[in-house]
C-alpha positions as CSV (number, residue, x, y, z in Angstrom):
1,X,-115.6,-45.3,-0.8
2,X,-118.0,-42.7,0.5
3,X,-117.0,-38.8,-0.4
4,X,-116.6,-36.8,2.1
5,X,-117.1,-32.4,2.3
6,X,-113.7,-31.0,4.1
7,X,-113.9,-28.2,6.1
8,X,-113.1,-24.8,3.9
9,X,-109.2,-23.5,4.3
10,X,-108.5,-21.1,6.4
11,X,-106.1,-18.1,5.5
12,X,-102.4,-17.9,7.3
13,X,-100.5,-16.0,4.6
14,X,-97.3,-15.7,7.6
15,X,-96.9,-19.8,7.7
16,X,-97.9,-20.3,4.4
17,X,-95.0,-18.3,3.5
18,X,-92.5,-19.6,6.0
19,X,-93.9,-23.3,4.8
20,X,-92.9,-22.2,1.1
21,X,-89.3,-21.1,2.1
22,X,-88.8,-24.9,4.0
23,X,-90.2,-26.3,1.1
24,X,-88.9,-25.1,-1.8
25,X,-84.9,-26.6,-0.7
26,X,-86.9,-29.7,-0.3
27,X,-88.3,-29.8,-3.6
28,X,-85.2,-28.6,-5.3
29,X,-83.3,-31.9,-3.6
30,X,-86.1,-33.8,-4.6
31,X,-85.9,-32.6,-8.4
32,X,-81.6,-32.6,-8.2
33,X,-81.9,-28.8,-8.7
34,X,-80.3,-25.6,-7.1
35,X,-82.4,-22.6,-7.6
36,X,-85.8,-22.4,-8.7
37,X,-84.6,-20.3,-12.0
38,X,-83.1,-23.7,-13.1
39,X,-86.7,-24.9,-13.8
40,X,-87.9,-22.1,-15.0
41,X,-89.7,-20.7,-11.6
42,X,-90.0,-17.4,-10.2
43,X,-90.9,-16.0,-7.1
44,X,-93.3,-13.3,-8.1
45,X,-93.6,-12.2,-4.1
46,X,-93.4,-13.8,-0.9
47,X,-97.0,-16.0,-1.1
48,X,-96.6,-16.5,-5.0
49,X,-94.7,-18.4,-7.3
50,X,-94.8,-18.8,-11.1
51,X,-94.3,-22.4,-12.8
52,X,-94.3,-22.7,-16.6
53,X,-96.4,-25.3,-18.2
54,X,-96.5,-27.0,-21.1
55,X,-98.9,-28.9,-23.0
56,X,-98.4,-31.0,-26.7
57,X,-101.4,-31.6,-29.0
58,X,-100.8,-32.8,-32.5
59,X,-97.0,-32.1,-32.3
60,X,-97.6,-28.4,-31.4
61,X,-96.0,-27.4,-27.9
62,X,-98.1,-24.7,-26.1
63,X,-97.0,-22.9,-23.1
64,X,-98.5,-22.0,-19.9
65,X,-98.4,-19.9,-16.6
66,X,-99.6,-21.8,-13.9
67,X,-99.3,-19.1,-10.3
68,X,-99.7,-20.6,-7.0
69,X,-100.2,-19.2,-4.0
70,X,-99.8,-20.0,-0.4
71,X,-101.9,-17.8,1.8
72,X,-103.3,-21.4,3.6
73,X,-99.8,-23.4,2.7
74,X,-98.9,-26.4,3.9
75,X,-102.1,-27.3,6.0
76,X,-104.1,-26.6,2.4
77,X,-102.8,-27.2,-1.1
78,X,-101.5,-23.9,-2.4
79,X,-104.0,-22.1,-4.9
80,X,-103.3,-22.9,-8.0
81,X,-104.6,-20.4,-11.3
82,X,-103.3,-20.5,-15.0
83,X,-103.1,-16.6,-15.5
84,X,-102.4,-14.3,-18.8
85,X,-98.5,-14.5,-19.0
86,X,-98.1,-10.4,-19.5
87,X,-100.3,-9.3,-16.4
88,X,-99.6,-12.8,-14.7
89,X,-103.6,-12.4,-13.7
90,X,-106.2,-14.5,-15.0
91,X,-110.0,-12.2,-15.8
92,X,-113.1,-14.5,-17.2
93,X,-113.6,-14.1,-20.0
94,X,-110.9,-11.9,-21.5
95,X,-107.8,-14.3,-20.5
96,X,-109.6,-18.1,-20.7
97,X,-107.2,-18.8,-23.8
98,X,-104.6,-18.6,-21.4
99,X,-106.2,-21.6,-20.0
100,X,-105.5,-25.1,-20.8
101,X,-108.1,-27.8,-22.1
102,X,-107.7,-30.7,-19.0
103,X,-110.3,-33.4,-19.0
104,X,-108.2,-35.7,-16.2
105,X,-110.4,-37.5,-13.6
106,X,-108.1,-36.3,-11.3
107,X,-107.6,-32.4,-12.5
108,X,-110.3,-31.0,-14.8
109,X,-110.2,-27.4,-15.8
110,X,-113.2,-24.4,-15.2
111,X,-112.7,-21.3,-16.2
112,X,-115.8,-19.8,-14.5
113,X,-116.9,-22.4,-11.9
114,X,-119.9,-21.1,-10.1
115,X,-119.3,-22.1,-6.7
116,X,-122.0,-22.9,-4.2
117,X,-121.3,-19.7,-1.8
118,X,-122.0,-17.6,-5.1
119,X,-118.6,-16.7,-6.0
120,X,-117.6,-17.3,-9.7
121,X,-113.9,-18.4,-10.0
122,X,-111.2,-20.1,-12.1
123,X,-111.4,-23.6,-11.0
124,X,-108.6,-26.6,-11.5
125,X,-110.9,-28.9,-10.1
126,X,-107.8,-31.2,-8.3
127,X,-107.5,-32.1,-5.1
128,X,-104.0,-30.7,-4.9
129,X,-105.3,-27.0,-5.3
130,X,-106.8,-24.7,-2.5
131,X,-109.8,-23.9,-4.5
132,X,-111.1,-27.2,-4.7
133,X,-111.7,-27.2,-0.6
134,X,-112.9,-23.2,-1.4
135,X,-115.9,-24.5,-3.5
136,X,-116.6,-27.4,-0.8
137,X,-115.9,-30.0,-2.9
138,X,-116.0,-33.3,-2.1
139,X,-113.8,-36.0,-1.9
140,X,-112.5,-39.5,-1.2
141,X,-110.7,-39.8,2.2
142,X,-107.7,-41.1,0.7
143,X,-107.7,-38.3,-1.8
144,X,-107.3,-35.1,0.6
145,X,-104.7,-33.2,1.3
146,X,-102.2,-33.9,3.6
147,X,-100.1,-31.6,5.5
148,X,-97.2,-33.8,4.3
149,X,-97.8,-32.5,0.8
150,X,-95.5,-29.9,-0.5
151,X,-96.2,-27.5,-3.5
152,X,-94.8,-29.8,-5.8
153,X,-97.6,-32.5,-5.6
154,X,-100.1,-29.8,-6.8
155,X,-97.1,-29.1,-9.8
156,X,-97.0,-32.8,-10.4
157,X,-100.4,-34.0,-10.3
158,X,-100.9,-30.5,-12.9
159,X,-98.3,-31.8,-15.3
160,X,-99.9,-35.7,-15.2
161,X,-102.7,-34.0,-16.8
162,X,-101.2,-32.0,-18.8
163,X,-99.1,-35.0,-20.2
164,X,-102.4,-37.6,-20.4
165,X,-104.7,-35.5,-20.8
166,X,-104.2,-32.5,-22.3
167,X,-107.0,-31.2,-25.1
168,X,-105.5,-28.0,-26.2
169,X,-106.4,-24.2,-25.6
170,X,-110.1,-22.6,-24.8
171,X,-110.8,-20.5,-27.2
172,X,-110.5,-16.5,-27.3
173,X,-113.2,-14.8,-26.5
């Protein structure tokens, strides 16, 4: 199947928030949950949330903040960033040990992708995640996001890598 160049996302912080507060009851049905706290999420604001992550190598559990945000939610994937658990912020190069080693087909990990328009950025290279479209990436049809997505594909397809394909931490720098 030929890939294909989607059009960039474009910014609408007020629906992506008011698509995060419909979607959040529906994932929380969808996971048998009540209240985001009971997996371990957090609303940091109104456009963010915080999702721990975990990833095994050898034995050895390591943990994770994944933070997504939602300024072009539900028409985009949210943006999706691992970031430095005490500042919940993610700087090149000072924090890339913060960042997970992911070698998926389907979600590969940058930590300083140099994008075509110039810009140098944290990149989880997945088609659930806003910055993919940011950096004009392409893709198969069948593989872009749909506006029938919620938040939770981006957590999931994250965590499938994380399960298969997980290769440890970057180093500190």
């Amino acid at each position: 199947m030929a890939q294909i160049v989607p059009p960039t996302p474009v910014l609408d912080i007020a629906r992506g928030i008011a698509s995060l507060d419909e979607d959040i009851p529906r994932v929380l049905a969808f996971l048998g949950k009540t209240a985001i706290e009971e997996l371990g999420w957090r609303r940091l604001n109104k456009s963010s949330l915080i999702v721990p992550i975990q990833g095994t190598l050898n034995g050895v559990i390591e943990n994770y903040v994944l933070r997504l945000g939602f300024a072009a939610y539900r028409k985009w994937p949210p943006s999706a960033q691992f970031v430095n658990p005490d500042t919940l912020a993610y700087a090149h190069p000072v924090d890339q040990h913060h960042l997970p080693i992911l070698t998926s087909p389907e979600c590969h990990m940058h930590p300083n992708y140099a994008a075509a328009n110039g810009k140098t950025l944290q990149l989880i290279c997945c088609s659930a995640t806003q910055e993919f479209y940011d950096t004009a990436h392409p893709v198969e049809p069948n593989l872009i996001w749909s506006g029938q997505n919620t938040f939770y594909t981006t957590v999931a397809a994250i965590q499938k890598a994380m399960a298969s394909f997980y290769g440890g931490r970057f180093a500190k720098l």
